[in-house]
Every structure is written in C-alpha cells, then in structure tokens.
N, C-alpha and C positions, 0 to 999 in steps of 0.2 A: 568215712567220717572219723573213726578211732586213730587214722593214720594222721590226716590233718591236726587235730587234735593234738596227736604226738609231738607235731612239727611245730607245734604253736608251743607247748611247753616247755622244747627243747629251747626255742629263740627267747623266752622270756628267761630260763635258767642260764641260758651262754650272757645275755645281756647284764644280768644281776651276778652273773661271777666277772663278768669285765670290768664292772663297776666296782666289785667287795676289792679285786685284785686291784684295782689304781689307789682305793683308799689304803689298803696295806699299806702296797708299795709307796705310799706317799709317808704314814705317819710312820714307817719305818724306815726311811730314809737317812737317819741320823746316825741311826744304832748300826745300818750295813753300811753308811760310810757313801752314800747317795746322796752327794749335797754338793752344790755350786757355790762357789762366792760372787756376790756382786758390791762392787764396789765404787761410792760415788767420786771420787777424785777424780778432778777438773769435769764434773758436769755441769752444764749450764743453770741447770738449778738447783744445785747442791748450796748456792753460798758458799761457795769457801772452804765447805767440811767435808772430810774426808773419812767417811764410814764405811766399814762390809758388814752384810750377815750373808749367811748362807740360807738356801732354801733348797727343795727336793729338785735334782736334776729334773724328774719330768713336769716340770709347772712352765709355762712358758713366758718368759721377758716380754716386757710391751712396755716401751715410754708413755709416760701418765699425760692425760691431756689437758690440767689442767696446771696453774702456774707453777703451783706448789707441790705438784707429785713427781718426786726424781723417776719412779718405776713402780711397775708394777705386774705383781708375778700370777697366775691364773690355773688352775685345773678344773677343767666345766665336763662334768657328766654326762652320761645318757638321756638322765631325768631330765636337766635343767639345771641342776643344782650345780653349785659351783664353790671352790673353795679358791680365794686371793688373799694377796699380801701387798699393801702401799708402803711405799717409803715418802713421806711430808716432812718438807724442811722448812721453817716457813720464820721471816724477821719476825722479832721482836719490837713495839711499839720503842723510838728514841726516847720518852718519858723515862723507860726502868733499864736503859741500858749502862745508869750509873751503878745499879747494882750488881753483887757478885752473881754469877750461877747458881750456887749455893743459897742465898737469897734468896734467889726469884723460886728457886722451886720449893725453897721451906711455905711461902704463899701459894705458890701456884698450883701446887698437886695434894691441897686436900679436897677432902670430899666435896663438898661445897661449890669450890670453885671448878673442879673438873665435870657435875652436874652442868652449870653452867656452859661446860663447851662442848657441851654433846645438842646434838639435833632436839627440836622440842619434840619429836614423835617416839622418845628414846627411853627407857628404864633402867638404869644403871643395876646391874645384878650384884657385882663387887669390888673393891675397891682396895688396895694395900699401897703405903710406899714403899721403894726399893731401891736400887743402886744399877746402873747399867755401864761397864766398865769405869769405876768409881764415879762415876757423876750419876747426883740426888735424881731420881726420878719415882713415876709410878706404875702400876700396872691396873688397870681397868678391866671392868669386861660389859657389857652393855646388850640391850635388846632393840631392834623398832622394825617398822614395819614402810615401807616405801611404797610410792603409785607411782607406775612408768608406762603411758599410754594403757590406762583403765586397766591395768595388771599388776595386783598387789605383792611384793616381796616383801619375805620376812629373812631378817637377818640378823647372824650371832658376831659379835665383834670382843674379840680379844683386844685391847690398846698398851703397844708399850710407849712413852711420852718419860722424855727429860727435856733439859738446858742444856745447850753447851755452846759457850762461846756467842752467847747471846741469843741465840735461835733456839727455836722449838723444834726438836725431833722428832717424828711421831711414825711408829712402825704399828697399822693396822692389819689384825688377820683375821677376816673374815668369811661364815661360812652362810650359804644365802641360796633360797630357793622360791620357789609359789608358796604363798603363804596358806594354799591349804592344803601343802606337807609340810605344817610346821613340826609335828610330831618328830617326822622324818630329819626337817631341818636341825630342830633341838638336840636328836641322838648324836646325827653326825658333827654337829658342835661339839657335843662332851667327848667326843671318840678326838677329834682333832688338837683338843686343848695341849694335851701335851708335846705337840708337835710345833705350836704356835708358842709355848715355854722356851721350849729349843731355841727359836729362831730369834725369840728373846738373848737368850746366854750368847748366841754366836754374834752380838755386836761387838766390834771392834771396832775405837775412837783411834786412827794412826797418827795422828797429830797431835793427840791431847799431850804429849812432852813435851813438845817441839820448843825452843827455848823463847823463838819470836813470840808464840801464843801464849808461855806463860809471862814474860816481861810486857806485855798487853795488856793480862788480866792485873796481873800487879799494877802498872802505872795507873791511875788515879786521872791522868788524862786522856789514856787511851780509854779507858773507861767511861768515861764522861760525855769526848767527841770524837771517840774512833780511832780511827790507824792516822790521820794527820791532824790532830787536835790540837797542837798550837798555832797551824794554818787556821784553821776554824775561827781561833779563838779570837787572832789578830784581825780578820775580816771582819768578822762580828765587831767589834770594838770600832774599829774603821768607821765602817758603815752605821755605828748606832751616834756618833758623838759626831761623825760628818754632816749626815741630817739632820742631827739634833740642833746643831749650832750653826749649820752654814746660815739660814732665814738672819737668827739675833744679829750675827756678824755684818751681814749686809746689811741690815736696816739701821747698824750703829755706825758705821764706818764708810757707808756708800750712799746711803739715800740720804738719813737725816745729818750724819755728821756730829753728832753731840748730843751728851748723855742724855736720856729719855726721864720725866719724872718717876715718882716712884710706882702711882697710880696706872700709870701706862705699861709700865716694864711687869708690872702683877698682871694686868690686863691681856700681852702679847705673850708672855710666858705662859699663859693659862691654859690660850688659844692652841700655841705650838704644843702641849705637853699633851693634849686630847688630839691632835694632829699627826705626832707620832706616834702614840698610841694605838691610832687607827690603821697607818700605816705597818707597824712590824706585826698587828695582828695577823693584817691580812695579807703577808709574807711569809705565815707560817710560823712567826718563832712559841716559841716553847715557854716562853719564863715566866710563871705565875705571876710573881711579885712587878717586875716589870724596874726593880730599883734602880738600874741603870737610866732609865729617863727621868727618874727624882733629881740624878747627880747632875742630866743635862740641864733641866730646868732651873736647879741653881744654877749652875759657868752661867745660864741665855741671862738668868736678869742680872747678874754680876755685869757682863759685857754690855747691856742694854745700858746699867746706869753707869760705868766706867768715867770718871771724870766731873760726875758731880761735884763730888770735895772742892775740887779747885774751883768751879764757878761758886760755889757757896760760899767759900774763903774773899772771894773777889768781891760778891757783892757785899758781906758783909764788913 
C-alpha cells in the first residue's frame, strides 16, 4: 500500500514539475532569447499591415477561425489550463476613416469607450494609454467568466489595442482555466503578466514609413475615400446628378415638350427629391446632410420651367 502510495506521489510531483517547468520556460523566454517572430505580411487577413511580435518558441501557431483573427499562439497544460495570444486586425466603420489615427484613438481608447467593447460578462481591472511603436494606443486588462457546453471558464486578458492606418489592432493575451481554479487561474495571470508586457514591446509597425502610406495619411483624399478617391468621387457625382436629372430632362424635353407651370415643377421636383432620397439610402451612401440632392432639385425645376419667359414675353 505505502509503495503504491509512493507511486502516486511521485506522478503527481513529476506532473506539477512538468507544468512549474513550461511556465518558467515560457515567462522566461524573452530574457534567455526564446522567442519567434511572427509576422503578418501578405496575410489574407491582415488588411494590408504588416506587423511582428514575437512570442515563446514553445506556444504553438494556429490560424484563428474567425474573420478577424490573423493567429493565434497556445500553451495548454496538464490541468486545463491554458495560456494564448490573438492577433485582431479588424476595418474601421467608412464614417471616421476621415479622421487621423491620432484622432481616432485620442476617442477611442479612453476608459469609457474601451468598457464598451469588452463582452458584457467582463470587469475591466485596469486601464492606461500608451504608444505601441509610436502610434497612440492602449493597454487593458479585464476579467469574465464564459459557458462552453455547461462548462464555466474563467479568464484573465491582458489587451494591447491601437489605430494604424485605419484599422484596429488588437494583441490579446490570455490566461483561462475551470472557473473553479480560479484562485489558480488568477496567480497564474499575475505570474504571466510580465511576459504578455514583452510581447507588447516586441511590436514592430514595418511599413509605418513607407512613403506610399504616409503620402495617404497626408492626402486629405485618400483620407476621406481611400487609395482611389478621386475614382470614387467622379462616380458618386455621376451617378448622384444622372438620376437626379435624367426623369426632369425627359419629362421636359421628351414627353411634354415645354416649360411646366410653376405649381407643377414644385409638385415633380418634390416627388423626385423624396425618390432619390430613398434610393441612395438604400444604396448605402453615407452623407447625413444629403446636400447634393438640394443642388439636383434646383437644375430639376430650373429645366422643368426652361422657357417660360419666352411664352410669357409672347403672350403678353
């Protein structure tokens, strides 16, 4: 019995040193020079940007499943317990793509609003701004607790979150187990924190010089609609003063042939301007004010009454 016993002691001691040894060797990965870079350039869901950080050689790579997760790095325990790293590149709504990066995240990363985009099951622990290879960002750290098939997880999340070049960056490192070792969970949170600082410092923005991207941020059109913005702009224009005016044109020049009274031309122009209206809503556009079918609405009753004067002149 006292031998069994032995053997039972022994397996639970090799087990808990197999575990102490990978958390070492993980949070001290930095300092012996144990570290990978991973780097998004030309990933398919990267957008466009081109970032590394490095993380502990032993965590293992796994593309993220979901649209927005470029990767995702892993070391899962004996217990259950597991400690990961996401990388979330995710657009920006076209509304605030007229703003600078600097801008968006003077709004975007105070307390307030970063409560706001955390999960409503979440407790926000702490919160600071920061800088992550000179672009404005923040650093978070947060609490909640998840249900996955009647199996409660509780989970500690580090969040680094900037702008850059329109898009949201977001390097999550979390450490997550059964939520009834949360004791357990919560140490080894504080034990990891500084390792999840690291992988913080080791972002690298390789394009933030690049002269294309900053002659983008400068232009004031690229800003506004993108990388071919005066394409944009000319179609929009097109398309909003072609509908606008094709109806007036034919009804003045094709069907009835001569100027409209004035009662009439208020009356079709009324019609048309809640017509278009309805149509560019439901095409997507953006423009609160909507002024550009103000301006069609005048040309439509200008062209509707076109040539009054001269019958007026006639009959009187």
């Amino acid at each position: 019995m006292r031998t069994l016993f032995k053997k039972y002691l022994w397996l639970v001691f090799l087990l808990f040193s197999c575990f102490a040894y990978a958390e070492a060797q993980d949070i001290d990965a930095f300092k012996l020079k144990e570290t990978q870079k991973f780097s998004t350039n030309n990933h398919p869901k990267a957008k466009g940007i081109n970032i590394t950080i490095e993380h502990p050689k032993t965590w293992k790579a796994k593309e993220g499943e979901r649209p927005n997760i470029v990767q995702k790095f892993s070391q899962v325990f004996d217990d259950g317990s597991s400690v990961m790293c996401l990388i979330l590149i995710k657009e920006l709504p076209s509304e605030v793509k007229m703003f600078t990066d600097e801008e968006l995240a003077k709004e975007m990363f105070t307390e307030e609003v970063m409560k706001s985009m955390f999960p409503g099951n979440s407790k926000l622990l702490e919160h600071q701004k920061t800088e992550y290879d000179g672009q404005s960002g923040a650093i978070s750290s947060f609490v909640m607790v998840q249900e996955r098939n009647g199996i409660q997880i509780y989970s500690y999340v580090l969040q680094h979150v900037f702008v850059y070049s329109k898009k949201m960056v977001s390097i999550q490192c979390t450490v997550g187990g059964l939520s009834s070792n949360n004791d357990k969970i919560e140490n080894l949170y504080k034990s990891y924190v500084p390792l999840f600082i690291q992988i913080g410092n080791s972002i690298v923005l390789h394009d933030k010089w690049n002269k294309n991207t900053v002659s983008e941020e400068s232009s004031a059109m690229g800003i506004a609609f993108g990388e071919y913005g005066w394409i944009s702009l000319i179609i929009s224009a097109l398309l909003t003063w072609g509908v606008g005016l094709l109806p007036p044109i034919l009804i003045r020049f094709i069907f009835v042939r001569k100027p409209l009274s004035k009662k009439v031309a208020i009356i079709l122009v009324s019609i048309f301007w809640f017509l278009n209206l309805g149509f560019f809503i439901a095409i997507g556009s953006q423009s609160k004010s909507h002024t550009a079918l103000f301006l069609v609405a005048l040309a439509s009753y200008y062209i509707l009454r076109k040539g009054h004067k001269n019958i007026e002149n006639k009959n009187s």
